[in-house]
C-alpha positions in Angstrom: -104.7 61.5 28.2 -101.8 62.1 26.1 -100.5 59.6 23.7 -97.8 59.0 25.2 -99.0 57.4 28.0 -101.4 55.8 26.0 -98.6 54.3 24.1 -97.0 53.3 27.8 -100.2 51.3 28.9 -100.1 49.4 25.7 -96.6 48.5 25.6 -97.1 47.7 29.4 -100.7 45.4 28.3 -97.8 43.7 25.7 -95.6 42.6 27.8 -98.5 41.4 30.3 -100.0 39.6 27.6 -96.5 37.8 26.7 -95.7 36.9 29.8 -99.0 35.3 30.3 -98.9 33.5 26.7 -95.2 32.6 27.6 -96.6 31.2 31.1 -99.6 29.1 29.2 -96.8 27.6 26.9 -94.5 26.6 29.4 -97.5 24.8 31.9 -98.7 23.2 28.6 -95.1 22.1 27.8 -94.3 21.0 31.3 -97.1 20.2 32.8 -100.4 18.8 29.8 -98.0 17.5 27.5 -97.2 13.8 27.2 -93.4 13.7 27.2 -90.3 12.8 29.7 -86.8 13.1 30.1 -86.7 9.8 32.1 -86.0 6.9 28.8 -83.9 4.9 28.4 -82.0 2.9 25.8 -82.3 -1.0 26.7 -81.8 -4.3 24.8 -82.0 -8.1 24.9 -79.3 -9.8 27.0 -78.3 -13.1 27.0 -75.9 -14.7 29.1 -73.7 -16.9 27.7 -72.4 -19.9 29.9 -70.6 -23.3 29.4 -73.6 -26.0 29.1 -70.4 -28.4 29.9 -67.6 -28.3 33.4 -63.9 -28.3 32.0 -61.0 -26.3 31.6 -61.3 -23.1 28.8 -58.8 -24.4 26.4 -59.1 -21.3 24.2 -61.1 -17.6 24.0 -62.5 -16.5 20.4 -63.7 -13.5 21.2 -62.7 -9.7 22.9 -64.5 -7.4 24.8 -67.5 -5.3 23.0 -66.7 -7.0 19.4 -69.6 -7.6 17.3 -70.4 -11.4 16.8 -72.2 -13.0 14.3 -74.8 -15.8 15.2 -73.6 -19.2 15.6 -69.4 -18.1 15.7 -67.3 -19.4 18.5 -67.5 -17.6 21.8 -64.6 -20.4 23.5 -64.4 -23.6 23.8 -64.3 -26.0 26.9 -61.7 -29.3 27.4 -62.5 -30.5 24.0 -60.3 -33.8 24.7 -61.8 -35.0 27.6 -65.1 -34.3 26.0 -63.5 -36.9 22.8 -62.0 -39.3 24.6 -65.8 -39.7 26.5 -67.4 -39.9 23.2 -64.8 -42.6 22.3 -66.0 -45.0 25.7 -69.6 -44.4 25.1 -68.7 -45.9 21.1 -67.3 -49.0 22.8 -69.5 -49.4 24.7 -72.3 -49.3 22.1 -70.2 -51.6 20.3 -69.7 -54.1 23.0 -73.5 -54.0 23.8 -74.3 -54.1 19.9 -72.4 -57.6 19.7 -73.9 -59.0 23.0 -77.5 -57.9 21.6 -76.7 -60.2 18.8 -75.4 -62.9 20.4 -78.3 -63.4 23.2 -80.8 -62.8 20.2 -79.6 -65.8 18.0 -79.4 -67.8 21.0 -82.6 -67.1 22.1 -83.7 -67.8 18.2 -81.6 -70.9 18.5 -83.6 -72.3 21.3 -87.3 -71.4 20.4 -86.6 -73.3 17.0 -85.7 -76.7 19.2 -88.4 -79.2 20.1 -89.5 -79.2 23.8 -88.2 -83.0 24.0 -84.9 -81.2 24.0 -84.7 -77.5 25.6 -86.8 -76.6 28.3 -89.6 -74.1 28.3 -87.7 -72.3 31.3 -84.5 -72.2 29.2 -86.3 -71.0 26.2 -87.7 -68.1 28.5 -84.4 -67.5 29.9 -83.1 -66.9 26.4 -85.4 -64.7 25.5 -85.2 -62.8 28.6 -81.6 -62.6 27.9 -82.2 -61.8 24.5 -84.5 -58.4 26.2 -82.3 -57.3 28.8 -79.4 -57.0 26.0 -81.4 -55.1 23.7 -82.5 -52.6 26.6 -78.4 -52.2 27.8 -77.7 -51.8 23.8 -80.5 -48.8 23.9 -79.0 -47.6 27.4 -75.6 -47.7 25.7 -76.8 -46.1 22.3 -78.7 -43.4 24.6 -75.1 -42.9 26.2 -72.9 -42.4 23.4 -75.6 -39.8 21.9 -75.4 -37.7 25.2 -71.5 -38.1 24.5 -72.1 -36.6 21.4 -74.2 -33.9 22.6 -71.6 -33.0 25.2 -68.5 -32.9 22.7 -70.9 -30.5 20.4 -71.6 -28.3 23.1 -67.4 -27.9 24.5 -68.1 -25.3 21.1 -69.8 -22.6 22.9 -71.0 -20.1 20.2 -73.3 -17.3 19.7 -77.0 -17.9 20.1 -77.8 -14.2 18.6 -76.0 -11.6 16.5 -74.8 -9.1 19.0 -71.9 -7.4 21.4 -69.7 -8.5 23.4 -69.9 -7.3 27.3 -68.3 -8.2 30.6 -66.2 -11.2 29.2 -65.2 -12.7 32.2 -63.3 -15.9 30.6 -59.7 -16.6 29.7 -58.2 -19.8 28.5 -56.9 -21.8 31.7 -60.6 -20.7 33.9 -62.3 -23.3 35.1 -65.9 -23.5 33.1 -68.9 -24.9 35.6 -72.0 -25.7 34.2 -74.4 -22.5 34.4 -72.1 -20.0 35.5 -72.0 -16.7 33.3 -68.9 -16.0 31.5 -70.1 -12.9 29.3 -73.2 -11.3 28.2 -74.2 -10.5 24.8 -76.2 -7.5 23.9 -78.6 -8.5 21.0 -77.9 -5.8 18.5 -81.3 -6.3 16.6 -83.6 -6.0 20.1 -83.1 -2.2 21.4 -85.8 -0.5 22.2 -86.6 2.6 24.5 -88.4 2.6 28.1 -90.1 5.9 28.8 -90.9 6.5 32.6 -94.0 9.0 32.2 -95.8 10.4 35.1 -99.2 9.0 36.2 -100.5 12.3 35.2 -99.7 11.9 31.7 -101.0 8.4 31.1 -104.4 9.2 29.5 -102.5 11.0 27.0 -101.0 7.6 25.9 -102.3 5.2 23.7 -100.8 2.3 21.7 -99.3 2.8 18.6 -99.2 6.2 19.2 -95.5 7.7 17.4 -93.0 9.1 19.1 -89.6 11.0 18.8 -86.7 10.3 21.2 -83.9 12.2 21.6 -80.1 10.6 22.9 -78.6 13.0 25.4 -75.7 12.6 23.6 -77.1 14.7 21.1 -77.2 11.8 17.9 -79.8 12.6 15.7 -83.1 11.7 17.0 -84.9 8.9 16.5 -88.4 7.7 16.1 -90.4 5.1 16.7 -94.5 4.0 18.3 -96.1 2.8 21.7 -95.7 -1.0 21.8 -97.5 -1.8 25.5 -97.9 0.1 28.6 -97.1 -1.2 32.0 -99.9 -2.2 34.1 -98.3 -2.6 37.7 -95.5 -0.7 39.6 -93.9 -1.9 43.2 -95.6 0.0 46.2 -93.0 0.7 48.5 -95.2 1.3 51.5 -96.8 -2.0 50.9 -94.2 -3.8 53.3 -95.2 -6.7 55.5 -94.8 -7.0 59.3 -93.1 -9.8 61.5 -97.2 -10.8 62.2 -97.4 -10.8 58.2 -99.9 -7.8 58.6 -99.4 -4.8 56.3 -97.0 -2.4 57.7 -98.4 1.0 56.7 -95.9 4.1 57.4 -97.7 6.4 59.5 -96.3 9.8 58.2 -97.4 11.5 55.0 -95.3 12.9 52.3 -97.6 17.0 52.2 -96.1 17.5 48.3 -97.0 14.0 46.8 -95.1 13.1 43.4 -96.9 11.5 41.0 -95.2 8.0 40.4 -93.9 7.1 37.1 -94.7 3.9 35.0 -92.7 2.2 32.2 -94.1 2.7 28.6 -92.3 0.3 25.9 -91.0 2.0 22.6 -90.7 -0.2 19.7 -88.0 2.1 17.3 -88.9 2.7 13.9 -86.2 2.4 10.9 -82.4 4.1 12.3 -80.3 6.3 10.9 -77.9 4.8 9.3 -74.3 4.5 11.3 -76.4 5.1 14.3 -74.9 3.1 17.0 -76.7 2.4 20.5 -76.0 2.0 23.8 -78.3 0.3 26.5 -79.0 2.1 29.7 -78.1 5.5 28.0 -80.5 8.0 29.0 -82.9 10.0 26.5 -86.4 12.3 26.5 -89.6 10.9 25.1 -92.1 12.9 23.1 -95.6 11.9 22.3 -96.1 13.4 19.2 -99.4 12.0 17.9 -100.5 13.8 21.5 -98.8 17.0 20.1 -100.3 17.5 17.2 -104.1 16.5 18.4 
């Protein structure tokens, strides 16, 4: 055999060998390795709503500004809200004097001899003397929910964060409980990795990862905080007769279904700014390097 073609089956053995290494790689890449292109970026939100009905008298705030905790959002009919807390004091202040009245009368009469107050008016007295001290506390109780109610016409920020949907202008009518705008707490982002089934005993808390933004930002890292222990079964529907209602077809190339793995992030780069539902990949390094 000349060398020649010697030197044409090795080349040829090469290439088959590369192509087989290349194939290995890629199945170990793709298929054994714990990692997914299905994260994403989520935080904490909290929606903000008027804890008081009235008129917005004035808006603080614009649309994706960063707030500090505890600054004004906007503020609800502060002078209806004063003019309340002004009754409930008059009230208190009405009930305050009437408390003192029926209790020196009621002193007035248990220090007379029997000879000349009744036993039935002493009792009246002093039930006189109790049923003003309980409209004083009733009255007391009012003008502190007064108070409450004027402090909370300030709505303000429960959490650092950002400004979304702001769905309030001054002239809106505020009701009690509706949403007006959410805020995106900007020290609770973390990542959600959806990883196949398949890869799950790969997975293990505490394990580090790396995540990488598809906007292309420079990457970030951070470790397995908790694992998901229960998806939705969509075939699991109930019929009319409340008995399971079981599709009857089957699916011949069945996907492996995907479970939500927390990510608690690690220290960021600085000027690294985040945004929640953004979509990124997820790689298990501890799992890459064992």
């Amino acid at each position: 055999m000349s060398a020649s073609k010697i030197f044409r089956y090795f080349i040829t053995l090469l290439l088959l060998a590369g192509a087989l290494w290349m194939g290995r790689s890629a199945w170990n890449h793709y298929m054994a390795s714990a990692w997914t292109r299905d994260g994403r970026i989520k935080a904490d939100i909290v929606s903000i709503s008027a804890d008081v009905a009235g008129t917005v008298t004035s808006v603080l705030v614009h649309d994706n500004q960063l707030v500090q905790r505890g600054e004004i959002l906007f503020i609800v009919d502060r002078a209806r809200y004063q003019n309340a807390l002004t009754q409930a004091s008059a009230v208190l202040a009405t009930q305050q004097i009437e408390r003192g009245k029926r209790s020196r009368e009621a002193g007035r009469r248990a220090a007379l001899d029997s000879a000349i107050v009744s036993a039935e008016s002493r009792e009246s007295a002093a039930f006189a003397a109790d049923s003003a001290g309980s409209q004083y506390q009733a009255a007391l109780a009012g003008r502190m929910l007064a108070e409450l109610n004027l402090e909370r016409t300030v709505v303000r920020a429960p959490v650092t964060g950002y400004v979304t949907n702001l769905n309030v202008h001054a002239g809106d009518f505020a009701a009690v409980g509706a949403a007006k705008l959410a805020l995106i707490d900007s020290a609770s982002f973390y990542v959600v990795g959806y990883f196949e089934e398949t890869k799950l005993p790969l997975i293990k808390i505490n394990d580090s990862v790396e995540i990488q933004l598809m906007s292309g930002a420079a990457r970030l890292h951070g470790h397995i905080a908790s694992i998901a222990h229960g998806i939705t079964d969509r075939d699991a529907s109930t019929g009319r007769e409340l008995l399971a209602d079981v599709n009857p077809t089957f699916n011949w190339v069945r996907l492996a279904q995907r479970v939500p793995v927390r990510i608690t992030l690690d220290a960021m780069p600085a000027g690294q700014e985040l945004v929640a539902g953004t979509t990124c990949s997820v790689i298990l390094r501890s799992a890459a390097k064992s």
